[in-house]
N, CA and C atoms as a LAMMPS dump frame, in Angstrom:
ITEM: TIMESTEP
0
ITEM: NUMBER OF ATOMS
318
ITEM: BOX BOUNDS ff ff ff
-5.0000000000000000e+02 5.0000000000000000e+02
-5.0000000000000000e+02 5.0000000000000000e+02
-5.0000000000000000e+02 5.0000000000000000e+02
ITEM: ATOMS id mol type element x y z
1 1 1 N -99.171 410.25 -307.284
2 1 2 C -100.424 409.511 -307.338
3 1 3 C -100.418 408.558 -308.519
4 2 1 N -99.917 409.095 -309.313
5 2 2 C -99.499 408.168 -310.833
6 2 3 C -98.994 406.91 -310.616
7 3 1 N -98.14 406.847 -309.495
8 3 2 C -96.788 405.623 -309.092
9 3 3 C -97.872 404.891 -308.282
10 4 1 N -98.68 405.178 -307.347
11 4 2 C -99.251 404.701 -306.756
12 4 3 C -100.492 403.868 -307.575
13 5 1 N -100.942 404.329 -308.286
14 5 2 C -101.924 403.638 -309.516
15 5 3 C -101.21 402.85 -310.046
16 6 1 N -100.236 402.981 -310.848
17 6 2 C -99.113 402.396 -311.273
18 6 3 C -99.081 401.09 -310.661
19 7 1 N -99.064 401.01 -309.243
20 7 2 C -98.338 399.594 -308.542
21 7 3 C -99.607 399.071 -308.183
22 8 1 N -100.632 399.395 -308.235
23 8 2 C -101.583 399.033 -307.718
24 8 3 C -102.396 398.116 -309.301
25 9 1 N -102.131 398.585 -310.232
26 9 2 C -102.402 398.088 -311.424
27 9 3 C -101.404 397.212 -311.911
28 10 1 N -100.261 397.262 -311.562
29 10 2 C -99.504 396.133 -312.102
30 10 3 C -99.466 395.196 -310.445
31 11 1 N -99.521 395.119 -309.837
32 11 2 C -100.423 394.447 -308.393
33 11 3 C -101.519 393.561 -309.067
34 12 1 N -102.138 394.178 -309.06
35 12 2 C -103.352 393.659 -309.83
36 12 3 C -103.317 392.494 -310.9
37 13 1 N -102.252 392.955 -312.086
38 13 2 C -102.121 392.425 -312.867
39 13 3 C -100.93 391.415 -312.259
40 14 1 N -100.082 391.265 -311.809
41 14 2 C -99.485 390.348 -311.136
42 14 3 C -100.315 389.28 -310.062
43 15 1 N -101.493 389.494 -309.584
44 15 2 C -102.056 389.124 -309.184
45 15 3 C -102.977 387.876 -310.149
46 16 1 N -103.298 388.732 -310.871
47 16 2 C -104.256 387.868 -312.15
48 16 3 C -103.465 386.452 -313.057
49 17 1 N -101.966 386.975 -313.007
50 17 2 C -101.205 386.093 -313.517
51 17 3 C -101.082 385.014 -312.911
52 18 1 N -100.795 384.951 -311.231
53 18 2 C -100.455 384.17 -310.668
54 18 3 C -101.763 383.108 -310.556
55 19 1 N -102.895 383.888 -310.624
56 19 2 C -104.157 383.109 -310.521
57 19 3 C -103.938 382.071 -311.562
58 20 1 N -104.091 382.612 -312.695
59 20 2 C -104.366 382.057 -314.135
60 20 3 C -102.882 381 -313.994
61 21 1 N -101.8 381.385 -313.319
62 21 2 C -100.776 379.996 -313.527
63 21 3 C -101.265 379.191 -312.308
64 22 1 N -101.374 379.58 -311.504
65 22 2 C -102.065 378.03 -310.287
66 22 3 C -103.412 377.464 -311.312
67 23 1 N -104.313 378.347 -311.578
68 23 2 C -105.532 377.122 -312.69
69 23 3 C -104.673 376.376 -313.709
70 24 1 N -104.019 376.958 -314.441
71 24 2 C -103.425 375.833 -315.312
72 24 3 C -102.284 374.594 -314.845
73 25 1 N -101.821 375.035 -313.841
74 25 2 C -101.089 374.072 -312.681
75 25 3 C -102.085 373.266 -312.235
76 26 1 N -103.277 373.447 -311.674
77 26 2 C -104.27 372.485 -311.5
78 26 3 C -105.224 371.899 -312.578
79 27 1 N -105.127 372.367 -313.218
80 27 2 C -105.461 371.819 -314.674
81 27 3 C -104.651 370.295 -315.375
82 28 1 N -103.488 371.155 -314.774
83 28 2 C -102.384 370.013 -315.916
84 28 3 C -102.054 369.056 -314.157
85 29 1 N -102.321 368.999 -313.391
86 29 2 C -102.569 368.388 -312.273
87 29 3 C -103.59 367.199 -312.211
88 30 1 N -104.623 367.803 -312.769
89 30 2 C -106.121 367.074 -313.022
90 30 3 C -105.783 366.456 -313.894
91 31 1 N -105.491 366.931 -315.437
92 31 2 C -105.094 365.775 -316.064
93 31 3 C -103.691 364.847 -315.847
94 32 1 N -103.228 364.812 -315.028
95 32 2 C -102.015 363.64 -315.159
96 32 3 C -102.647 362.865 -313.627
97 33 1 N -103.743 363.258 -313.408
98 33 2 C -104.038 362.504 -312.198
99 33 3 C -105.184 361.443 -313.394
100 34 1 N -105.717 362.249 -313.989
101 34 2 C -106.318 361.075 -314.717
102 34 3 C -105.947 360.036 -315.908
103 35 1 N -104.782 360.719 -316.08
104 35 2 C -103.953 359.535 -316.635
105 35 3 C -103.153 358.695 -315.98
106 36 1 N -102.884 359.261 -314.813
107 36 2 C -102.919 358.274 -313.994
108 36 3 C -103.782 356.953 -313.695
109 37 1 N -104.79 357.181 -313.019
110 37 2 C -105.906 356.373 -313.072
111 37 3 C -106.254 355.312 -314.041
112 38 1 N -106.261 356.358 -316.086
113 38 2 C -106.424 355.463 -316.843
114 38 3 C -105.078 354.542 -316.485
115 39 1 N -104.011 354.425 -316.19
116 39 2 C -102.846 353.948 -316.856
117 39 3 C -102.991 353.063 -316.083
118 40 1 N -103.212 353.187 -314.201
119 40 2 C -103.524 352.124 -313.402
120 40 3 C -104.241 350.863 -314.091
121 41 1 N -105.734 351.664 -314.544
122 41 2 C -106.789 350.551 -315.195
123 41 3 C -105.827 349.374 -316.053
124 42 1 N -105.489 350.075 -316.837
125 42 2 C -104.612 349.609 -317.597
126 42 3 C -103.739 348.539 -317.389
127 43 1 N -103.319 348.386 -316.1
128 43 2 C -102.236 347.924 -315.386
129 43 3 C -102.78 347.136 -315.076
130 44 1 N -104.024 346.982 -314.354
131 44 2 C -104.42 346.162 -313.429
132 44 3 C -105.894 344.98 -314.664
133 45 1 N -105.789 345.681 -316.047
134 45 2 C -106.201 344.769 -316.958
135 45 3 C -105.616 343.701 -317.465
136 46 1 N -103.833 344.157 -317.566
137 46 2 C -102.978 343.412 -317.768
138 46 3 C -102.823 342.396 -316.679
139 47 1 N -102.712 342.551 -315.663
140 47 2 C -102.431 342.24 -315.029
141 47 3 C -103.678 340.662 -314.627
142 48 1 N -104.723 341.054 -314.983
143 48 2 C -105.849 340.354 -315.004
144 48 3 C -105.953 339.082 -315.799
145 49 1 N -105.677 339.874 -317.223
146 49 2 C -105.128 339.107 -318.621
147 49 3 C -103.764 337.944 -318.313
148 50 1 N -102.7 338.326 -317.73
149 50 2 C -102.172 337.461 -317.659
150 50 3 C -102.507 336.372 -316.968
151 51 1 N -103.032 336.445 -315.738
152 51 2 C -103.406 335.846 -315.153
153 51 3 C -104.338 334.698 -315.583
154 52 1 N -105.07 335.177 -316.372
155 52 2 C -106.036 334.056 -317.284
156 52 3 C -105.063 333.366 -318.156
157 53 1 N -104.07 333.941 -318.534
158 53 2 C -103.372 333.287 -319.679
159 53 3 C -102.587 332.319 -319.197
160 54 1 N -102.012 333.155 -317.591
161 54 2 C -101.102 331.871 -317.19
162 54 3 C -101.768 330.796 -316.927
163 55 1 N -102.887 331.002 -315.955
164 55 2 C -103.678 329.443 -316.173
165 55 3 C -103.896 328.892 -316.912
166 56 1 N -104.326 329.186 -318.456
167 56 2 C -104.279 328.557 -319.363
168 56 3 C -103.335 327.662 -319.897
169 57 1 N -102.018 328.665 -319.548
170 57 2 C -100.809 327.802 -320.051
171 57 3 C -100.57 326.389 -318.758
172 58 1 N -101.276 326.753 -317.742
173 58 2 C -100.75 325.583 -316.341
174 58 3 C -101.775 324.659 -316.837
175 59 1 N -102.861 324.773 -317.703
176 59 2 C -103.767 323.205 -317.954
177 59 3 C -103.1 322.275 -318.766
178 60 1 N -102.219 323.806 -319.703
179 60 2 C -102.398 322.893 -321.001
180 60 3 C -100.701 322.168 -320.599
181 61 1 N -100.124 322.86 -319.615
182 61 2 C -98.669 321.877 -319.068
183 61 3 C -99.613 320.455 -318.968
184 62 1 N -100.456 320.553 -317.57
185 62 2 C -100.811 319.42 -317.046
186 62 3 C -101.643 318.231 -318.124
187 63 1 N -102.177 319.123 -318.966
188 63 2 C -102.403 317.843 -319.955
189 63 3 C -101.38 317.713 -321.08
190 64 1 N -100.691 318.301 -321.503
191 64 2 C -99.717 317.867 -321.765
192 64 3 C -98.92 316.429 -321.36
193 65 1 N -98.572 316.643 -319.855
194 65 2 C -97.732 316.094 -319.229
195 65 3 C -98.76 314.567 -319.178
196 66 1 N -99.875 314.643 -318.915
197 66 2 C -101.186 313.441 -318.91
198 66 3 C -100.496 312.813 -320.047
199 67 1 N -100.479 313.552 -321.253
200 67 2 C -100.56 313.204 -322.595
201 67 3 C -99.179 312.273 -322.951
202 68 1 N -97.712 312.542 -322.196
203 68 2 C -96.359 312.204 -322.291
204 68 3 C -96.889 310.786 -321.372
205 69 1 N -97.235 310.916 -320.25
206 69 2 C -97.179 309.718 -319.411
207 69 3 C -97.989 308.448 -320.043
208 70 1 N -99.104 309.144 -320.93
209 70 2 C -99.651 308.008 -321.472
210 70 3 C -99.221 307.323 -323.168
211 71 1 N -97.955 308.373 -323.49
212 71 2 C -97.605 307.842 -324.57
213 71 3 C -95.778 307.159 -324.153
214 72 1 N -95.499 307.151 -322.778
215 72 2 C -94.892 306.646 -322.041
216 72 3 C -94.837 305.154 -322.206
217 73 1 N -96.407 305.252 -321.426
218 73 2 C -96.79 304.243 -320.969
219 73 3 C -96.963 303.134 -322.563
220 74 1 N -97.544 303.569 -323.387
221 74 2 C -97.803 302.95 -324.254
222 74 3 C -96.35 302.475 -325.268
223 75 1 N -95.208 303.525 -325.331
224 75 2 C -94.073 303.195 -325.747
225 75 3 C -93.099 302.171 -324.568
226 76 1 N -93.367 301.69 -323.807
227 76 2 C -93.172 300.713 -322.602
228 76 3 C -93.996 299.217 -323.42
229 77 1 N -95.053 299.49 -323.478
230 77 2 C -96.027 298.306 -323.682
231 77 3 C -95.63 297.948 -325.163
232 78 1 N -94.923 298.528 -326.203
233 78 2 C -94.711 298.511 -327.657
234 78 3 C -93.328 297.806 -327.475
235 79 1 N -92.481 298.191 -326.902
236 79 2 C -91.629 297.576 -326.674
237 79 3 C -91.474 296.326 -325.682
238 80 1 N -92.371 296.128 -324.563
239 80 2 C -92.425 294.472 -324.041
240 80 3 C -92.772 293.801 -325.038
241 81 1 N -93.629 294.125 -326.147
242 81 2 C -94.169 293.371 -326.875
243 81 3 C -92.969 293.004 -327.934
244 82 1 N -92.226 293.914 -328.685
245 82 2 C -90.835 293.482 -329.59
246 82 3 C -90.414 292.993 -328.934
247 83 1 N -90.216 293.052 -327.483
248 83 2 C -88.961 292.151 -326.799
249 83 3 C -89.763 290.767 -326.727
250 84 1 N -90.742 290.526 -326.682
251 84 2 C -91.366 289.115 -326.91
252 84 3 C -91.389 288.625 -328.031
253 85 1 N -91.667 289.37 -328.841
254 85 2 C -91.312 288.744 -330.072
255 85 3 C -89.986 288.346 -330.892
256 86 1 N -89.471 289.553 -330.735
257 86 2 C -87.886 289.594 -330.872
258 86 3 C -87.297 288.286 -330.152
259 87 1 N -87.481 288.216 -328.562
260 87 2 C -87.383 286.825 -328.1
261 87 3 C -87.642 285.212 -328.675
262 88 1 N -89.018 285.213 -329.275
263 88 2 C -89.436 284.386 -329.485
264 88 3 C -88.676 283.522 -330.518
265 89 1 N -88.33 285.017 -331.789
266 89 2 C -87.783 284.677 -332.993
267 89 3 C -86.848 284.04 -332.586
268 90 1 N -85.727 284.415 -332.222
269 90 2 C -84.479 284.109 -331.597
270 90 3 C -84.673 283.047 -331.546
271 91 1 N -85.237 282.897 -330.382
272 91 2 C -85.597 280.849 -329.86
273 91 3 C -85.903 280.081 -330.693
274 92 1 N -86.347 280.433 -332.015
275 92 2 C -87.253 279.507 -333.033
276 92 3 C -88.152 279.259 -333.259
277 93 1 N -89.399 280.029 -332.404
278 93 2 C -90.409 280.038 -332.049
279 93 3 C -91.389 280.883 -333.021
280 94 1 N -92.771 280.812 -332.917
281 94 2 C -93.804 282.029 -333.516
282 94 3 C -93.887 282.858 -332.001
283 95 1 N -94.033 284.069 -332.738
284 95 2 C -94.512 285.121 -331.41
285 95 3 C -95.544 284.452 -331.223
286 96 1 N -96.205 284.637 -329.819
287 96 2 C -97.073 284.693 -329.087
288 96 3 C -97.237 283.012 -328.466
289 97 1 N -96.635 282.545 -328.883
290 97 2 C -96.221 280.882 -328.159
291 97 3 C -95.964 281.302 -327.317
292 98 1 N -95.569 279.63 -326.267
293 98 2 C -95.37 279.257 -325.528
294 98 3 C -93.999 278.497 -325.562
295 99 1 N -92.983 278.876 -324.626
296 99 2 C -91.911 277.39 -325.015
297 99 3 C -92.52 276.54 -324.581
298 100 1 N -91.572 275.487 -325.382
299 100 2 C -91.684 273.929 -324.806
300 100 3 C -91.547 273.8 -323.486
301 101 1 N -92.263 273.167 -323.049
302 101 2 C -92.05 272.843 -321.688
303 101 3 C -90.981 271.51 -321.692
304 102 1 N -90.029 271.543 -321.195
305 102 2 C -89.049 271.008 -320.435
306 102 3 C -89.167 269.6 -319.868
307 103 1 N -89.096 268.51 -320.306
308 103 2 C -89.599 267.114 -319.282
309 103 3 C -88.04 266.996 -318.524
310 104 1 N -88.513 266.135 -317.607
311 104 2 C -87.424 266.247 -316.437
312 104 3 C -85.937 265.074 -317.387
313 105 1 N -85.19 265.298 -317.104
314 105 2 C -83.739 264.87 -317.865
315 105 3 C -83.582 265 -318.798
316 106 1 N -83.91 266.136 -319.76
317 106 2 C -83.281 267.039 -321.432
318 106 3 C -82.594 267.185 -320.756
């Protein structure tokens, strides 16, 4: 009767163990599910963030690029202008003249 108490109490107590390790299995379950979750958030903040940033960086290309075409444009116009003048000198002329006009048989 002893053996029989015996197994029935360590039964028991084998029983209690297994309980108490499935709660802490679902315990440590629960929490990595919610660090999960946080870590998602996380992910999908970044993910948010860049997104603002990359646009930021695509304006500041496009004005940028505004900014090259119009100092393009203006290093084009700086230089027709030396080449007119530069021209002019050459010829003997003041910048911003006119040549002589040409009568028929020079």
């Amino acid at each position: 009767m002893k053996t029989a108490l015996t197994l029935e109490l360590t039964s028991e107590a084998h029983i209690k163990a297994e309980k108490e390790a499935a709660e802490r299995e679902r315990q440590r379950a629960a929490d990595l599910g919610a660090a999960l979750r946080k870590a998602n958030r996380q992910v999908a903040e970044l993910r948010e963030r860049h997104a603002v940033a990359l646009a930021d960086l695509e304006e500041r290309l496009c004005a940028c690029e505004a900014a090259q075409q119009t100092a393009v444009g203006c290093l084009s116009e700086a230089m027709r202008i030396a080449t007119d003048r530069t021209t002019a000198l050459m010829a003997g002329r003041r910048p911003g003249t006119q040549p002589p006009k040409r009568r028929p048989g020079q």
